[in-house]
Backbone as numpy.savetxt, mean C-alpha at the origin, in Angstrom:
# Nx Ny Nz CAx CAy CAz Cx Cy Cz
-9.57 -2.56 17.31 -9.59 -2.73 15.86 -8.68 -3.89 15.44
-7.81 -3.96 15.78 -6.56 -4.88 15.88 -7.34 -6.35 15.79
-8.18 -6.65 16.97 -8.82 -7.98 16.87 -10.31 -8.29 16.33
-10.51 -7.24 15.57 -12.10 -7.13 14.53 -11.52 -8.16 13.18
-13.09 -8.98 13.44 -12.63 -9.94 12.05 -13.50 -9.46 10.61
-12.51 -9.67 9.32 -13.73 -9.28 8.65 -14.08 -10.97 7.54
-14.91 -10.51 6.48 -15.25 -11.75 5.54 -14.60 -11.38 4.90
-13.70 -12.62 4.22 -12.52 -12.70 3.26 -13.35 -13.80 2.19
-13.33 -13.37 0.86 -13.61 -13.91 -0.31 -12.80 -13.67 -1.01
-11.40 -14.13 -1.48 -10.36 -13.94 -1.99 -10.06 -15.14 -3.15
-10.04 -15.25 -4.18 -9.77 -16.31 -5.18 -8.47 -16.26 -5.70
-8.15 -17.73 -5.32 -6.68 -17.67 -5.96 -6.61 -16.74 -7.55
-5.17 -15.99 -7.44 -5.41 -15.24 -8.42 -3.68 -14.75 -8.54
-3.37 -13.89 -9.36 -1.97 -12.94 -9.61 -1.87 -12.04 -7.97
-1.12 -11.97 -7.10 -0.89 -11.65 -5.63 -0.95 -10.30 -5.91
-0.66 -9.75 -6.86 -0.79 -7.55 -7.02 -2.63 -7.30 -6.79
-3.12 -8.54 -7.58 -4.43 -8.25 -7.59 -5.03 -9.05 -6.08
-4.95 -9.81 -5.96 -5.13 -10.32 -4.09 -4.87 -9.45 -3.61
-4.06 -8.52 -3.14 -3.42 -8.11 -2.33 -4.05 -6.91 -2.07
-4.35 -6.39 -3.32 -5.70 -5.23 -3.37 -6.71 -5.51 -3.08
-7.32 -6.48 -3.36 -8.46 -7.19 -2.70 -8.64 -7.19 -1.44
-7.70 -7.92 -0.87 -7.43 -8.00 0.96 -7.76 -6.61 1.29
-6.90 -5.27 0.79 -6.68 -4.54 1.61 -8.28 -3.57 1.93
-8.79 -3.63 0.53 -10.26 -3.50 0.59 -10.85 -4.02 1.46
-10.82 -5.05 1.83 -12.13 -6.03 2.65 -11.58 -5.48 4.01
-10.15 -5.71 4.78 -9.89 -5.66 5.81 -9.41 -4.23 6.23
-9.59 -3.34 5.39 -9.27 -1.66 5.76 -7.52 -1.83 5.95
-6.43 -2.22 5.27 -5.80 -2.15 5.51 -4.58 -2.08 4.35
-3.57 -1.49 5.14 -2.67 -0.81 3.99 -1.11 -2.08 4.16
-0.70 -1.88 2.86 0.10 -3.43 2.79 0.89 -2.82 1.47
2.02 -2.92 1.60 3.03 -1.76 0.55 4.19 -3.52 -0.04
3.94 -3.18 -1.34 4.88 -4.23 -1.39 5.33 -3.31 -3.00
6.78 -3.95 -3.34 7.11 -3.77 -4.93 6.38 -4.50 -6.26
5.62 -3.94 -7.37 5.51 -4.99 -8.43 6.89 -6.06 -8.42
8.01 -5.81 -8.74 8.62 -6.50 -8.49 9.20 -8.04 -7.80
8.42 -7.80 -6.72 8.55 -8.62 -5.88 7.48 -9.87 -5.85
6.11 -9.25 -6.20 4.97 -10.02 -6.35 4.81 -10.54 -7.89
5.62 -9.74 -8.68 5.50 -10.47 -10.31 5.56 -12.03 -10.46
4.96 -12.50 -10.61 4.43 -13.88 -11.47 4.17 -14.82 -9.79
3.78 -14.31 -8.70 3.04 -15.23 -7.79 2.13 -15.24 -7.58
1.37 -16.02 -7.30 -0.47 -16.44 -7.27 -0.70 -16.92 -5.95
-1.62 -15.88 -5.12 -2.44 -16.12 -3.95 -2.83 -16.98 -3.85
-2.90 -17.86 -2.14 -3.64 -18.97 -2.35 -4.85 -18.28 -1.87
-5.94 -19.09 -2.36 -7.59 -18.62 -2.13 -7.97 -18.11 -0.59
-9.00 -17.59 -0.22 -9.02 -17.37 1.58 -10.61 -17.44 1.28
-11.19 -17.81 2.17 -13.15 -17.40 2.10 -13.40 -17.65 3.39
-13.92 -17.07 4.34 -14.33 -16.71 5.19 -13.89 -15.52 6.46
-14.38 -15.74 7.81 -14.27 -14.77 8.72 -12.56 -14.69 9.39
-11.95 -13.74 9.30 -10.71 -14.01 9.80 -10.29 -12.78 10.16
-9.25 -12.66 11.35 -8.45 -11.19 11.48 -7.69 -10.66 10.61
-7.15 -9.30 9.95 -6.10 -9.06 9.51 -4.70 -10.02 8.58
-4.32 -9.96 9.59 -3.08 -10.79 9.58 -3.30 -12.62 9.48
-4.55 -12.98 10.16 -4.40 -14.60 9.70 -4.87 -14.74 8.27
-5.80 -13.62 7.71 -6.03 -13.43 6.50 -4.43 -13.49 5.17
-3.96 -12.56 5.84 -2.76 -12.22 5.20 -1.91 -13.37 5.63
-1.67 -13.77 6.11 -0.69 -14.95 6.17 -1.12 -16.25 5.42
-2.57 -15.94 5.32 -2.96 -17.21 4.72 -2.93 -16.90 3.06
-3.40 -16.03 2.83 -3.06 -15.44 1.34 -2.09 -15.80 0.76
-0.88 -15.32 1.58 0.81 -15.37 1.15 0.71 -17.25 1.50
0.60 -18.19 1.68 0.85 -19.25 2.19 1.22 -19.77 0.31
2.42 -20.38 0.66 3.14 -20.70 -0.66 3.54 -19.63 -1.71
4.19 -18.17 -1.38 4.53 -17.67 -2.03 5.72 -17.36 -2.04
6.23 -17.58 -0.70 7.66 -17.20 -0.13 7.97 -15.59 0.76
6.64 -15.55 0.70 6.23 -13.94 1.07 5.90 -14.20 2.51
6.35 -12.67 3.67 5.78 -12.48 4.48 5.30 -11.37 4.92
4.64 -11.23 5.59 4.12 -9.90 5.96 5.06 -9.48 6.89
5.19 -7.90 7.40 5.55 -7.64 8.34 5.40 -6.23 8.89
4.95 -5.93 10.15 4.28 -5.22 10.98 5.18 -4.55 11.84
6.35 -5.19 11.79 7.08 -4.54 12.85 7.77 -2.81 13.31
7.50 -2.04 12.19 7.69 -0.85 12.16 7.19 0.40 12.98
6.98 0.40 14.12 5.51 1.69 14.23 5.93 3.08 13.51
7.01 3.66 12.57 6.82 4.55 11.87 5.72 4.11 10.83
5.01 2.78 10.39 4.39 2.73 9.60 3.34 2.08 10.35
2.84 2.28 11.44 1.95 2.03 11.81 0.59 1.62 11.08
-0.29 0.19 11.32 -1.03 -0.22 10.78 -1.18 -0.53 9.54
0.44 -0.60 9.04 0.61 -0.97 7.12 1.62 -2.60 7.56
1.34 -3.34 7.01 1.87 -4.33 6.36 3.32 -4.58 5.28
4.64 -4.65 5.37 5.26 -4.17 4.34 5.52 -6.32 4.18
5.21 -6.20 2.54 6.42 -7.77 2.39 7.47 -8.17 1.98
8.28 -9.27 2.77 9.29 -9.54 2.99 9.50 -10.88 2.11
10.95 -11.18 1.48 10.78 -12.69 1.17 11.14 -13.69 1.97
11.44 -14.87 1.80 11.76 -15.89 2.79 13.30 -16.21 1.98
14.01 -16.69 2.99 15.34 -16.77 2.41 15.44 -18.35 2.40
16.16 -18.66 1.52 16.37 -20.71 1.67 15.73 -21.46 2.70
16.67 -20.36 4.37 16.37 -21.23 5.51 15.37 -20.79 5.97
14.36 -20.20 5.69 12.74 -19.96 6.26 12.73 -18.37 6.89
13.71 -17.75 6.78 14.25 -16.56 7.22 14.15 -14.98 6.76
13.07 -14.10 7.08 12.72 -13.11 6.24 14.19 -12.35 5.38
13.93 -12.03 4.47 15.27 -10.91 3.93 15.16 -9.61 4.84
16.51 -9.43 4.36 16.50 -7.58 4.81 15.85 -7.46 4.26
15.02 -6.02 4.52 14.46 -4.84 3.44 14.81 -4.43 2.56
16.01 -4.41 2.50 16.70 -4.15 1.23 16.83 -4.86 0.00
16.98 -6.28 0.71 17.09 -7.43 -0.37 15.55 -7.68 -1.01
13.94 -7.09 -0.74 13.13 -6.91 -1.39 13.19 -5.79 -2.25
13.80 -5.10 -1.97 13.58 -3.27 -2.48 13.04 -2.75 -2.36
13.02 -2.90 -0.76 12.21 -1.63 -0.07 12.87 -1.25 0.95
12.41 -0.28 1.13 13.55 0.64 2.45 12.68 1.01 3.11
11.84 0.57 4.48 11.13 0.95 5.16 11.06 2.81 5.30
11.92 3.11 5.83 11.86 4.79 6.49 11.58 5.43 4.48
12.05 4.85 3.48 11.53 5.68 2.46 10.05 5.25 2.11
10.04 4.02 2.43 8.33 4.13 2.26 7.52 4.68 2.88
7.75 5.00 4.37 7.10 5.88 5.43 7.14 7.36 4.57
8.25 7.67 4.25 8.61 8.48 3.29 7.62 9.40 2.63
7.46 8.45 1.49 6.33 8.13 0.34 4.92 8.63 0.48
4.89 7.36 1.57 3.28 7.44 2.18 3.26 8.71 2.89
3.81 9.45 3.45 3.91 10.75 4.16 3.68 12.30 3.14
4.63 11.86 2.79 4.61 12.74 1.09 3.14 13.23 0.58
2.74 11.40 -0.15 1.52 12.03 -0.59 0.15 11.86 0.68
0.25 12.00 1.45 -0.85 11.66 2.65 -0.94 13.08 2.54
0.21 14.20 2.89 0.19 15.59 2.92 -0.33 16.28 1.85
-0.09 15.64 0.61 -0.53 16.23 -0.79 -1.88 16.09 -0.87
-2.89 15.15 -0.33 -3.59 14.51 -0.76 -4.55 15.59 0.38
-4.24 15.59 1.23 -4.90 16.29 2.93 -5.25 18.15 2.49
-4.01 18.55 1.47 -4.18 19.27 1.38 -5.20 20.21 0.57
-5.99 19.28 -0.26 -7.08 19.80 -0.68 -8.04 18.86 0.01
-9.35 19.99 -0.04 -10.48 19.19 0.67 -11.23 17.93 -0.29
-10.68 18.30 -1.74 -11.57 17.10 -2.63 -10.92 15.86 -2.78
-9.32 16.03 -2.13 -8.66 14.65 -2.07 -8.36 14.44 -0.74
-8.95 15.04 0.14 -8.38 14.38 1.63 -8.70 12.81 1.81
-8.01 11.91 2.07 -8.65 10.58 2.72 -9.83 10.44 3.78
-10.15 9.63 3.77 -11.40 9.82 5.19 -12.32 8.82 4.55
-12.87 8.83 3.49 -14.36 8.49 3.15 -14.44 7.59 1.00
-13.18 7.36 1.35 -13.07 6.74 0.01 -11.75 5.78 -0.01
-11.59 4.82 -1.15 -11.22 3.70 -0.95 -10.09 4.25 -2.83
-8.47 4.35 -2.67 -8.34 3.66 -3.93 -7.21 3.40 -3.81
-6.69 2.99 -5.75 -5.25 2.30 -5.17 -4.10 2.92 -6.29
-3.10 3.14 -6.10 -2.17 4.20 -7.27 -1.23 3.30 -7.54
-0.83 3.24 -8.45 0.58 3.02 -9.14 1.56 4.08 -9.29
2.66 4.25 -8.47 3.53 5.20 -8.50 4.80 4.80 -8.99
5.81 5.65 -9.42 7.22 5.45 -10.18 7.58 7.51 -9.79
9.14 6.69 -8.96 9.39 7.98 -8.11 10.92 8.00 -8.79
11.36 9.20 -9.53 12.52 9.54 -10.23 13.59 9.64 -9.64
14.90 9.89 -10.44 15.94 9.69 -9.73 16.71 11.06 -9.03
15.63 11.74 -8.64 15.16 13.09 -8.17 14.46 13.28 -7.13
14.03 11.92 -6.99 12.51 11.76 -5.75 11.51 12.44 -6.46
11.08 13.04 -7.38 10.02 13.25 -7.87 9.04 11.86 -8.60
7.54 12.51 -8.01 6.78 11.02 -8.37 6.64 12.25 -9.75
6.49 10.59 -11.26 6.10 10.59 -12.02 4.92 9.77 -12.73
4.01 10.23 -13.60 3.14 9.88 -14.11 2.24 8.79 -12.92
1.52 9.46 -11.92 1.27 8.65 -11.25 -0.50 7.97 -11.91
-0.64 6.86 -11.73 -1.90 6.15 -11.96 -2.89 5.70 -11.21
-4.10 5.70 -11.70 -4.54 5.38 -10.46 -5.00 3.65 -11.04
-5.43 2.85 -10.48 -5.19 1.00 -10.57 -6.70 1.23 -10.31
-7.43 1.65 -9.14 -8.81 1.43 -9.21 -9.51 3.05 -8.47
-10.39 3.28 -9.19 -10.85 4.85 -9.15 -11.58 5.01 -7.40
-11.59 5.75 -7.41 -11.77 6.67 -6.02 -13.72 6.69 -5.96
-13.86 6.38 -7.14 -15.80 6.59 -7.48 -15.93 7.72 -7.43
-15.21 8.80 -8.14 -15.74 10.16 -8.39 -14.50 10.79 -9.59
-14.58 11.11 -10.77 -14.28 11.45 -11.48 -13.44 12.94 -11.32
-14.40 13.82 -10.75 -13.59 15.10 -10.20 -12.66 14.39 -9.32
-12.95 13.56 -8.23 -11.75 13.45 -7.30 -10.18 13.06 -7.68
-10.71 11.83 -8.34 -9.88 11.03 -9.64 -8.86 11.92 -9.93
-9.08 12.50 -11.00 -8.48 14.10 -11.44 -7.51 15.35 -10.54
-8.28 15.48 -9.49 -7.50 16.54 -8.20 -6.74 15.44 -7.95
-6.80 14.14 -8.13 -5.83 13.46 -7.15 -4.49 13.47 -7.69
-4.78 13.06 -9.12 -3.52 12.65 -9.84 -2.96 14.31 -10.33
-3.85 15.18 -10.11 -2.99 16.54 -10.23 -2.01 17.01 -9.54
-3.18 16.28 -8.03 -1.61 16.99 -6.74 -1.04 16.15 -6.44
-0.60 14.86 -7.01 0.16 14.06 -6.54 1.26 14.34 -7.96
0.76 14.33 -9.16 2.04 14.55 -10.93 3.18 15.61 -10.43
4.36 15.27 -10.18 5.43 15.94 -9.83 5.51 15.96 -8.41
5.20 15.73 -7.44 5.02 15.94 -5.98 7.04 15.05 -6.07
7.48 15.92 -5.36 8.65 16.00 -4.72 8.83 15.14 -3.35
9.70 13.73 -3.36 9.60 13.15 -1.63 11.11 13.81 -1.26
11.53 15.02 -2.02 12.64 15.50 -0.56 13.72 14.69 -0.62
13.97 13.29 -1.16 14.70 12.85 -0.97 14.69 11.57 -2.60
16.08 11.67 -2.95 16.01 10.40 -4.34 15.89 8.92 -3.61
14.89 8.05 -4.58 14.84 6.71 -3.67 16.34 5.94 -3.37
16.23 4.97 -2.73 17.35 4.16 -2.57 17.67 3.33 -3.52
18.82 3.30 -3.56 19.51 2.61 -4.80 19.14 0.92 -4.91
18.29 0.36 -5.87 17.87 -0.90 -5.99 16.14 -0.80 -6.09
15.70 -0.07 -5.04 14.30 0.53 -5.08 13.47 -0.11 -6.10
13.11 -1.34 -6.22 11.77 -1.74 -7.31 10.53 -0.92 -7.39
10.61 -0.87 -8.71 9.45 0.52 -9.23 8.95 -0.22 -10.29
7.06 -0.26 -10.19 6.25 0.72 -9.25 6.03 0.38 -8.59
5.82 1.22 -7.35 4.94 0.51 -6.20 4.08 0.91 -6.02
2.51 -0.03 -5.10 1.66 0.08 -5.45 1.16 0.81 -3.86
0.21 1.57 -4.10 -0.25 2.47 -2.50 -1.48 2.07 -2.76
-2.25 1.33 -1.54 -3.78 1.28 -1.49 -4.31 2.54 -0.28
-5.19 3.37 -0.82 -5.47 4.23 0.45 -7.61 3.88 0.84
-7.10 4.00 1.97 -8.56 3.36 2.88 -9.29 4.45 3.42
-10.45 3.91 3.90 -10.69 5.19 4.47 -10.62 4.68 6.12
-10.38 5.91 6.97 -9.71 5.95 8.56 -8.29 5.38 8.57
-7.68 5.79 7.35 -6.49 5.33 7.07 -5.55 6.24 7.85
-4.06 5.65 8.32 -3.78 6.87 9.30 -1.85 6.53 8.54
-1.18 7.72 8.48 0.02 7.79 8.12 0.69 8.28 9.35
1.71 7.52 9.95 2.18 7.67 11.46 1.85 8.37 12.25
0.03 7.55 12.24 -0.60 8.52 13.99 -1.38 9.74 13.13
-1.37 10.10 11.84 -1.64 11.24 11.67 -3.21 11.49 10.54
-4.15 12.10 11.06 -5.06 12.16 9.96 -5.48 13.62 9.33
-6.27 13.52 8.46 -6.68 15.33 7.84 -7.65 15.57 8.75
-7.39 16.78 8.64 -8.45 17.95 9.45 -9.62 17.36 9.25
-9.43 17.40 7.59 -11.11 17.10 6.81 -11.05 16.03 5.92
-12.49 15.51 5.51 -12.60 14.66 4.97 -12.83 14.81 3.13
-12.39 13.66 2.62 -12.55 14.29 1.24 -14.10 14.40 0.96
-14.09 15.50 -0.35 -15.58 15.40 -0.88 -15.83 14.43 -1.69
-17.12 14.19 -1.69 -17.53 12.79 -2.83 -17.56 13.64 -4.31
């Protein structure tokens, strides 16, 4: 899977909205802060490419990088900025904390698994979340619908108040945005079952 190419039609555009785009076309999950992507513009991509040359080419002039290096987050993308000397930041200095985004994504992967009308498997969407100073997610949104109205609904039910166990890290840019795929996997792990349409 790793070296499957897909077609990239990507138009330069605002990078929150690229970035959703990408993750659609190439089945892939890519966690970044609004924050971080506020006021940068994708450069364009159109044609056949892997993953990552996709994504690198996207980010090309943003100061952004991708990065893969995690296997608690196996097959997600988190971005990084570039520092003066060409040099990714800590994680921190984006506002993100890897192990709480694994976190996150763990959280609601479980919430979501746990009913059969929101399990992942067979549908494509993308949420806007804002997680309290409690670790409770609040008012969560959804950015682009699931294509089913009942699902829509169970989703944002069992995800409104869902508890991550832990308050985010201090600096934490909020919201962040979760794209979920389908054969999407949260460290190694998938649902029993698949959601209903």
């Amino acid at each position: 899977m790793r070296g499957e190419s897909f077609d990239f039609d990507v138009p330069a555009q605002p990078l929150s909205f690229a970035l959703e785009r990408y993750a659609v076309t190439a089945d892939q999950t890519v966690l970044f802060s609004d924050a971080l992507v506020a006021g940068r513009t994708s450069t364009a991509i159109k044609g056949r490419y892997v993953p990552r040359v996709a994504l690198e080419a996207l980010l090309a002039g943003t100061g952004l990088v991708a990065d893969d290096s995690d296997l608690q987050l196996k097959g997600s993308f988190v971005l990084r900025q570039l520092s003066a000397g060409g040099a990714a930041e800590p994680l921190h200095a984006t506002g993100l904390d890897r192990r709480y985004d694994g976190l996150v994504q763990a959280r609601i992967w479980e919430a979501l698994c746990a009913d059969p009308r929101t399990a992942p498997g067979s549908y494509r969407a993308s949420l806007r979340l804002v997680i309290d100073s409690n670790g409770q997610l609040v008012g969560p949104r959804l950015i682009q619908s699931t294509g089913s109205v009942r699902r829509d609904g169970a989703m944002l039910a069992a995800l409104s108040g869902l508890h991550m166990g832990h308050p985010p890290p201090a600096g934490l840019r909020q919201p962040l945005t979760l794209v979920i795929l389908p054969r999407d996997r949260v460290a190694g792990r998938a649902c029993a079952t698949e959601g209903a349409p």
